[in-house]
N, C-alpha and C positions, 0 to 999 in steps of 0.2 A: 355839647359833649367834647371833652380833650382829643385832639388829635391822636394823642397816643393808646387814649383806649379804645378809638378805632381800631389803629394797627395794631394793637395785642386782639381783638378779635379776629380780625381778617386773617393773622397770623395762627391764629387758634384750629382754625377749622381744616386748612389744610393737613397740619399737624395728625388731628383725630382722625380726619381719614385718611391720612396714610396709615395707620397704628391700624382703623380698623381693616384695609385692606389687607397688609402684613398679617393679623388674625386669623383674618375668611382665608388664605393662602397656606399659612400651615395649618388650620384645619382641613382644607381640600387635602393636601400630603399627608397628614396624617390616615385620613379616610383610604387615601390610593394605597398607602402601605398595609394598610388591615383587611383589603380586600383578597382576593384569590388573587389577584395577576401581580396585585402589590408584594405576597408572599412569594410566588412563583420568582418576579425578580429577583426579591432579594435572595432566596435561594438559586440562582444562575448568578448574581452579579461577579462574585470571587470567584468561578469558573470561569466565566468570560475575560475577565481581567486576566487573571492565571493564561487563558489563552491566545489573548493578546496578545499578550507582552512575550511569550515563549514561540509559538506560530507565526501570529501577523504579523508581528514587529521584523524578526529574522528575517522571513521572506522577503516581506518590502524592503529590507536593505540589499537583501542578494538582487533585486529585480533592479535595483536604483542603481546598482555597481555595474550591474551588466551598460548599463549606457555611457559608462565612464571608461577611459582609456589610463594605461601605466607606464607612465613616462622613468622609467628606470627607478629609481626608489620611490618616487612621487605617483600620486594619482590624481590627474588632469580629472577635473569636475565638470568639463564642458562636455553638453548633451550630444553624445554622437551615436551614430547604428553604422559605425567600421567596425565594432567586435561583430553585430548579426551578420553583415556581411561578407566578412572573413568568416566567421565560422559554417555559413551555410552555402558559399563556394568551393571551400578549402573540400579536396575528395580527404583526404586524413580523418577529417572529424562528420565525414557522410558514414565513411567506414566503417567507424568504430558508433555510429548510433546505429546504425540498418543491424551489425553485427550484433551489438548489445540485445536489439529489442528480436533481431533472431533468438539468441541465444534463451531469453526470456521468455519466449513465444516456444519454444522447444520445451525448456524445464518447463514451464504451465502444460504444455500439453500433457508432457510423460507424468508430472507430479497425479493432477486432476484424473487421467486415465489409471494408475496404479489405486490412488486413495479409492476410487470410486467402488472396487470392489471391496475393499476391507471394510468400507463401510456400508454397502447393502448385505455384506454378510454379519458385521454386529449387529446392523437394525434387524436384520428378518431371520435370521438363524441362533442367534444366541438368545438365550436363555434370560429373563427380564433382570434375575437378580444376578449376574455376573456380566451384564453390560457395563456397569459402571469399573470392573475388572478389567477390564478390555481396554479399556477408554487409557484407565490408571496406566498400563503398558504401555501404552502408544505413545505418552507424556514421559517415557524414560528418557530416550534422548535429549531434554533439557534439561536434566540431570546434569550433565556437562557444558563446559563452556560451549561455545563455536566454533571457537578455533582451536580447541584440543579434536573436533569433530572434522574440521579440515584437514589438521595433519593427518587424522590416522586415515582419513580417503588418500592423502597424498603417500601414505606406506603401502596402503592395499594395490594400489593403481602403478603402483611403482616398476620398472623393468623387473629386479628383483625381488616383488611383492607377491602376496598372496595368490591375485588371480595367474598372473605369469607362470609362477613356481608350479599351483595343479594344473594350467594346463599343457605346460611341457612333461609334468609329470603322465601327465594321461597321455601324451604321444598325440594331441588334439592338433598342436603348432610345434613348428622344430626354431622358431626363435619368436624372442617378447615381443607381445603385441606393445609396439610406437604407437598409435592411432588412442589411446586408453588415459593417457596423461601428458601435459603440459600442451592441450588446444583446446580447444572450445569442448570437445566430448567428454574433457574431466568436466569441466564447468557447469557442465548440463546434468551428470551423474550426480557432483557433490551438494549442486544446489537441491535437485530432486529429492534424493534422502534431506536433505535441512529443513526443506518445506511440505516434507509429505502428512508429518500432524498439522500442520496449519490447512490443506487440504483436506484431510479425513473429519476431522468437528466438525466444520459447519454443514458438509455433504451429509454427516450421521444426525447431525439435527434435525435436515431437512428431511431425511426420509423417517424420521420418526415421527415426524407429522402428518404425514399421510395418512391417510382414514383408509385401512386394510378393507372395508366395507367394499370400497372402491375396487378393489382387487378383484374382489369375490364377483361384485356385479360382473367385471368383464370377465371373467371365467364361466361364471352362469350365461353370458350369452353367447358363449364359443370360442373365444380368444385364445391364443393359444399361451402358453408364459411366456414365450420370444414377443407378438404382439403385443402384450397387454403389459412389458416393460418398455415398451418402445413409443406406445400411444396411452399409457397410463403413469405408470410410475417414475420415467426419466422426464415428463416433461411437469411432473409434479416437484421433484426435485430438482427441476432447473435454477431457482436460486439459489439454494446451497452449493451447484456447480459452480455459478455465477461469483458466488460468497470467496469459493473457494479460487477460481482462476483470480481473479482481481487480488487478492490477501497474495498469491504468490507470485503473480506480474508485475505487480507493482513495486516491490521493495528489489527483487531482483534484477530492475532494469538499472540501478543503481548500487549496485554489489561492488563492493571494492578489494573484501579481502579476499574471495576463491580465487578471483580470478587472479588476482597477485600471486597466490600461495600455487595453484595448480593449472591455469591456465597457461602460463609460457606468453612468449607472443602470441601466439594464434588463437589465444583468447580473451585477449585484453578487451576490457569495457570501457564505456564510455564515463565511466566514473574514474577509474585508472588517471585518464587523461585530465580529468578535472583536479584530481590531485595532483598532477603531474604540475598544470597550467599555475596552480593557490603555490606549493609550497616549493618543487623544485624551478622552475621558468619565473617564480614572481610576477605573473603577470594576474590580481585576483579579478580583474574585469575580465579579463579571457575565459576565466573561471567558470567564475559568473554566471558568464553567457551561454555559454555549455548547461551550467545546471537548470538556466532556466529551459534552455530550447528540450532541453532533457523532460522534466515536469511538466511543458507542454504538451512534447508529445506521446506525454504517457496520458496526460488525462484527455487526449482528444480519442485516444485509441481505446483506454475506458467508458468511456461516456460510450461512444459506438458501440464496442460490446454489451453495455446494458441496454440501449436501444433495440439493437437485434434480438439479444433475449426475451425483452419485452414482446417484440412482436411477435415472436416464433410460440410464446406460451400465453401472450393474452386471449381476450375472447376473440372468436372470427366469425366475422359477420358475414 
């Protein structure tokens, strides 16, 4: 037999089994894509991506910058932790994050404690068919920008504003309350009203899921209503509180424009300074470093809060 039609066989066979491997191969893909999970992917794939590229991507360049330093217009690429270190000695930016996450831990309290009643009284007081009336009200305020919603608290709040005018007018105070605008007490005021629908939905969801049953039983067995909201109904609606502190802790511990608009000095945030550090100082690793230590320690101080909750409303053994 010729040499060559040796090697045209020899050469033959590897040939067809790659061909058939390549086959058995997209027919496996074919199979994983027509399957549930194969669909399930490709329905999440464009989401994922989408949030990639908009989320992860962003963040990883802010986390990357933070370990770089700003040599005057330049940005030195060599790995260093002088920006963590500077920022978490310096008392200036202890200040203005202890301040931040006060002032955030305040608006959460007052927002959550105000919502909390408007919304046990749509769920258990009104009327099935004009809940969703109620609801439509509460959503007027974003009707308006946000910042048309800041100035007009920064008119009301004003020496010469509203609240001043009646109560000098009532003979209550004989000069304007200072203490009302440009510190932290505006801050606390304006964010409240901005995030009080973001607190009221989720709390009126939650308690619309309550099985009234529930109620009844603890009244049939003596409860009093003070008791049977306290050991019934509030720790049934603890995650719509949960829902609702976190939706307005969290965005708030990163607030840039009240506190610009009405806070003054004495209520500057810890975002203030981040903007301060990116555009006036040019320094964006300084930045940076702030937004992350910022992100950190909101989600170390989130995470805790839902832990706590958890245990205070799981089962107890």
């Amino acid at each position: 037999m010729p040499p060559s039609s040796i090697t045209g066989a020899g050469d033959g066979a590897p040939a067809q089994g790659n061909g058939q491997t390549m086959g058995d191969s997209q027919s496996r893909l074919r199979r994983a894509l027509r399957s549930e999970g194969g669909k399930g992917l490709t329905i999440v794939s464009p989401p994922l991506v989408y949030t990639l590229l908009l989320l992860a991507a962003p963040l990883a360049t802010i986390v990357l910058l933070s370990f770089w330093t700003q040599q005057f217009l330049t940005i030195d690429t060599n790995f260093t932790l002088a920006n963590y270190e500077e920022a978490l000695t310096d008392p200036l930016y202890r200040e203005l994050m202890l301040r931040s996450l006060r002032i955030s831990g305040l608006v959460t309290l007052a927002t959550v404690v105000t919502a909390f009643p408007i919304a046990y009284f749509i769920s258990f007081h009104v009327q099935s068919n004009r809940k969703s009336l109620w609801l439509f009200l509460i959503t007027i305020p974003f009707w308006t920008s946000y910042l048309i919603r800041v100035f007009l608290w920064r008119v009301i709040l004003a020496y010469d504003g509203p609240v001043n005018g009646t109560l000098l007018g009532l003979g209550v105070i004989d000069e304007p309350l200072g203490f009302i605008l440009y510190n932290a007490n505006a801050v606390v005021i304006t964010l409240a009203h901005a995030f009080a629908p973001f607190a009221i939905l989720p709390i009126f969801v939650s308690l619309e899921r309550i099985d009234r049953s529930l109620l009844e039983a603890a009244r049939d067995l003596g409860e009093s209503h003070v008791m049977t909201f306290f050991r019934v109904t509030l720790p049934l609606a603890m995650p719509g509180v949960l829902a609702a502190a976190l939706i307005v802790f969290i965005p708030t511990v990163g607030d840039y424009v009240t506190p610009r608009l009405v806070g003054g000095s004495g209520g500057t945030m810890i975002a203030n300074m981040i903007y301060a550090q990116i555009f006036d100082l040019n320094n964006r690793p300084m930045g940076a470093t702030l937004a992350v230590l910022a992100m950190g320690t909101v989600a170390v101080i989130s995470i805790g809060l839902i832990l706590l909750t958890r245990r205070w409303t799981g089962p107890k053994r």
